[in-house]
C-alpha positions, 0 to 999 in steps of 0.5 A: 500500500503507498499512502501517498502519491506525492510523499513518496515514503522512506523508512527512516521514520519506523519504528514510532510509537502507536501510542503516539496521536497527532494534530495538524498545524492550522496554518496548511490548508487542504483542499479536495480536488477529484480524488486527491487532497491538496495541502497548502502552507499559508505563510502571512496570510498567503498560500505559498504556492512553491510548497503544494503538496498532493495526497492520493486517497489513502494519504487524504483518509489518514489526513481526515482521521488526523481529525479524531484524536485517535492514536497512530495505532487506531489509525493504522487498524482503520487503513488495515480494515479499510483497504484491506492489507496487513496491520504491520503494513499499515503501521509500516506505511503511515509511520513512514508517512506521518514522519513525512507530513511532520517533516513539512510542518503539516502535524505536530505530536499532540 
């Protein structure tokens, strides 16, 4: 499973702990567009358009249940059911890809 189209994921970020819940920076911006989110960063009250970010589908349902104030694990167990891959992946994929959205300031452990 790749979570994300345009952040590609490396595994340096794995292992994090489950534990762990996140909360996103109210200064990105996400926008639906078909069947992609757009992530904006919003730097004195302007888009910076040099830094859009594209979330595939996936990538977009990790996005919205960075909304609840569920836990990495209670994420990974929805993306697990949800498209229907193993757990360890599922853990594996969005470790790799919250460390990516942390990376361009998008969350911030809550």
């Amino acid at each position: 499973m790749m979570i994300a189209g345009a952040l590609e994921p490396g595994r340096e970020g794995y292992p994090m702990k489950l534990t762990k819940s996140y909360h996103k920076n109210s200064s990105m911006v996400a926008r639906r567009v078909a069947d992609e989110v757009i992530l904006v960063p919003i730097r004195q009250n302007v888009g910076d358009l040099q830094c859009i970010y594209t979330l595939n589908e996936v990538g977009a349902r990790i996005w919205e249940l960075l909304d609840t104030e569920a836990t990495m694990a209670d994420i990974a167990s929805a993306l697990s059911k949800e498209y229907k891959v193993e757990q360890v992946q599922a853990e594996a994929d969005l470790v790799d890809f919250l460390a990516q959205l942390e990376s361009i300031g998008a969350i911030a452990p809550a």
